[in-house]
C-alpha positions in Angstrom: 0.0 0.0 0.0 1.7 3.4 -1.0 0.0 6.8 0.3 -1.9 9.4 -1.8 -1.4 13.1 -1.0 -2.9 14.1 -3.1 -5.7 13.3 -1.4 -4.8 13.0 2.5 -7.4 11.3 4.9 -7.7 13.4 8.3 -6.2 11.8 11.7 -8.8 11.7 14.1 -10.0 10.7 17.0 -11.3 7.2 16.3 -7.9 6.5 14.5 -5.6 7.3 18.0 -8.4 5.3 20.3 -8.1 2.1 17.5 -4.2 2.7 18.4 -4.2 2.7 21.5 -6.2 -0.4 22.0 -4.5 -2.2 19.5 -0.9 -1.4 21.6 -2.9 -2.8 25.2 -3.9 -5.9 23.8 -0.6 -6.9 21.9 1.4 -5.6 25.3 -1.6 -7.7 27.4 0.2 -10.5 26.0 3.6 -10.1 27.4 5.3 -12.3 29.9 5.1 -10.5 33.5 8.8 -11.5 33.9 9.8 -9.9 30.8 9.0 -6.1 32.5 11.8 -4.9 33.5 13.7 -5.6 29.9 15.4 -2.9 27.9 12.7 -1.8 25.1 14.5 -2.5 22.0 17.3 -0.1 21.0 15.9 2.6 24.0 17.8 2.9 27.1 14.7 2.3 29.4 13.3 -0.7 30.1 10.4 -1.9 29.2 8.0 -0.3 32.5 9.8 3.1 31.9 8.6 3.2 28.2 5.1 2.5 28.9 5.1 5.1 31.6 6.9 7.8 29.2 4.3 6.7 26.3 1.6 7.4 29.1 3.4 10.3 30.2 3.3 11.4 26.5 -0.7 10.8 26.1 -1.0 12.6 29.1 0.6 15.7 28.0 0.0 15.9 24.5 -3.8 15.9 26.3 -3.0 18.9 28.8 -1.5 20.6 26.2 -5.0 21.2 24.5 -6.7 21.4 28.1 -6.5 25.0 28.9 -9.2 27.7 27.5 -6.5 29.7 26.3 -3.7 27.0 25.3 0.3 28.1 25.7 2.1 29.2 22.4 5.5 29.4 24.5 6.3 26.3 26.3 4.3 23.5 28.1 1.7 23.5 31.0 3.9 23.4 34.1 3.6 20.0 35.0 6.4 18.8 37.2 8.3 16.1 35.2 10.3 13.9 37.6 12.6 10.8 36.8 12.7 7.6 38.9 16.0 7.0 38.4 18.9 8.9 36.9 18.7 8.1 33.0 14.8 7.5 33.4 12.4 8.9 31.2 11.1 12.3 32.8 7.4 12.0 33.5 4.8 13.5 35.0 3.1 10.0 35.0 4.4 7.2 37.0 2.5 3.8 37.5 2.5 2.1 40.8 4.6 -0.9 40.4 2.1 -3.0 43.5 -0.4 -2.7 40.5 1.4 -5.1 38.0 1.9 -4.9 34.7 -2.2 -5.1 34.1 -2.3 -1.5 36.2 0.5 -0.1 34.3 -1.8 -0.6 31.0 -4.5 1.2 32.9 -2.6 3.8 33.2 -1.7 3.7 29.3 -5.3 2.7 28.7 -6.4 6.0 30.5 -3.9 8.7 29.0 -4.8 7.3 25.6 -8.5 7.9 26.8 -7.8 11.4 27.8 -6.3 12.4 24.8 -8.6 10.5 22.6 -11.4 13.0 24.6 -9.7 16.3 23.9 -9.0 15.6 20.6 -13.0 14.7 20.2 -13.9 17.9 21.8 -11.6 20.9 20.8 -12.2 22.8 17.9 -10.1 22.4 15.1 -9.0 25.8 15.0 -7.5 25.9 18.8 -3.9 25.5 18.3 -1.2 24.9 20.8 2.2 24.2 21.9 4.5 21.7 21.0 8.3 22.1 20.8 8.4 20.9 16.9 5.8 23.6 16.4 2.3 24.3 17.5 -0.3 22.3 16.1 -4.4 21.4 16.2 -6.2 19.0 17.9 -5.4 16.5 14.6 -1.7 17.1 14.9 -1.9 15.8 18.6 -3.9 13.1 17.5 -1.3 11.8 15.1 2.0 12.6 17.7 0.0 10.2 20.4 -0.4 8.1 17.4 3.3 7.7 16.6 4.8 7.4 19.9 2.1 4.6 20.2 3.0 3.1 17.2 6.9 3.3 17.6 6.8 2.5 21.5 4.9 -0.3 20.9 7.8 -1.6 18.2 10.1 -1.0 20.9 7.8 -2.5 23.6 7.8 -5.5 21.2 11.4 -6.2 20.1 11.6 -5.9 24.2 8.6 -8.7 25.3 9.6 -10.8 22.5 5.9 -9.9 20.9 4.7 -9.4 17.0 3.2 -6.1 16.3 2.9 -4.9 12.6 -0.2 -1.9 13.0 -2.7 -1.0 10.0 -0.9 0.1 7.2 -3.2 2.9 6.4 -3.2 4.2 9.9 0.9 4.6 9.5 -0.2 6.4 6.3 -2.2 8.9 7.4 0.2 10.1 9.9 3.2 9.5 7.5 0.9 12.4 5.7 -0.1 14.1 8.4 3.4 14.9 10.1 6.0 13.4 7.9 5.6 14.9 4.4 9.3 14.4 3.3 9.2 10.6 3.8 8.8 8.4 1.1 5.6 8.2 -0.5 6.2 5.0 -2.7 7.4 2.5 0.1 5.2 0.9 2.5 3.6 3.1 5.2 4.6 0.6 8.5 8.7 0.0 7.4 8.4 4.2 6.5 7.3 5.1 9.4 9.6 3.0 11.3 12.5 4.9 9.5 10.8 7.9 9.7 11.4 7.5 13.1 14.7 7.2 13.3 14.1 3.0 14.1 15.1 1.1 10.7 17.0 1.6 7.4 14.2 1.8 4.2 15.6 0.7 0.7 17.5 3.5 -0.5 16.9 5.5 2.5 20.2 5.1 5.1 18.7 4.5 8.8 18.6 8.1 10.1 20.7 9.3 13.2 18.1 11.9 13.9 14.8 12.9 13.3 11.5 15.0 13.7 8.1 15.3 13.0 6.2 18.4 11.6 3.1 18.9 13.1 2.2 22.3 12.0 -1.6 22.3 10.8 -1.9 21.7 7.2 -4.5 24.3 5.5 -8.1 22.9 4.9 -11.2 24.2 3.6 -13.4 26.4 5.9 -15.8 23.8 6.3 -13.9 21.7 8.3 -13.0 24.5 11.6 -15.6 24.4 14.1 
């Protein structure tokens, strides 16, 4: 399957919540021994990254929470690690809860971004430090760190995950519009992310997203 901009499909709402459930079942599935793991090539372990993909649910979510959203920096959440080299987070699971709490606590960020993305106008914009964007912007950042986490989740827990090819391509579209069009959307997205080489495409060494709105038609702001 190759992507079409010329005719790009919205991110929405629906699309992040089918993400995020798709990424609690597969992780369901992992061995409660196999926790405290290094996530693939990441140097947390496997806890710490579902924490910091909460975290980044979480925040993307407060971001758009405020009547008057910042343009200059982030809501002034503390972020605190656990341990030195630990992701930064303002959400921490408690570890007495298992690993079936700790995906509540993904299960719930998702759930409050999913919300805010359902019920702020389109034309509400806010900050993020690779440029403000709109409600579908957030939609498709939570669901690229879902996506990629979840890779790196998997290559950890010793699981499969492959997600829907046309859900990697309409955030390929969304907030990668330099990556390859021709190639498909899952592998691109992967290198997109800085996470796998792509035939004639070198593996990068660093990378970002753009997730500046894209102009639409008047009909679409609310």
């Amino acid at each position: 399957m190759t992507r079409s901009p010329a005719e790009p499909l919205p991110v929405t709402a629906d699309d992040l919540e089918h993400a995020v459930r798709l990424a609690v079942t597969t992780l369901r599935e992992a061995p409660p021994a196999a926790w405290d793991g290094r996530a693939g090539s990441l140097e947390w372990d496997c806890w710490e990254t579902v924490e910091h993909l909460s975290d980044d649910l979480f925040a993307y979510a407060a971001q758009l929470g405020p009547q008057t959203p910042p343009m200059d920096g982030e809501v002034p959440f503390v972020w605190r690690s656990r341990r030195p080299g630990g992701p930064a987070n303002v959400v921490h699971a408690d570890r007495a809860a298992g690993p079936a709490g700790l995906l509540q606590v993904l299960e719930a960020s998702g759930a409050l971004l999913v919300a805010m993305v359902r019920t702020t106008p389109s034309r509400v914009r806010a900050h993020h430090v690779f440029g403000a964007s709109d409600p579908e912007g957030f939609a498709a950042m939570g669901i690229v760190e879902t996506l990629v986490h979840t890779h790196d989740l998997a290559e950890g827990l010793g699981l499969g995950w492959e997600p829907p090819a046309g859900l990697c391509s309409r955030v390929l579209t969304r907030l990668f519009p330099d990556a390859p069009s021709t190639t498909d959307p899952w592998p691109t997205l992967l290198w997109a992310t800085g996470r796998a080489e792509l035939p004639g495409h070198p593996r990068l060494t660093t990378w970002r997203w753009h997730g500046t709105p894209r102009s639409q038609p008047a009909g679409r702001h609310t």
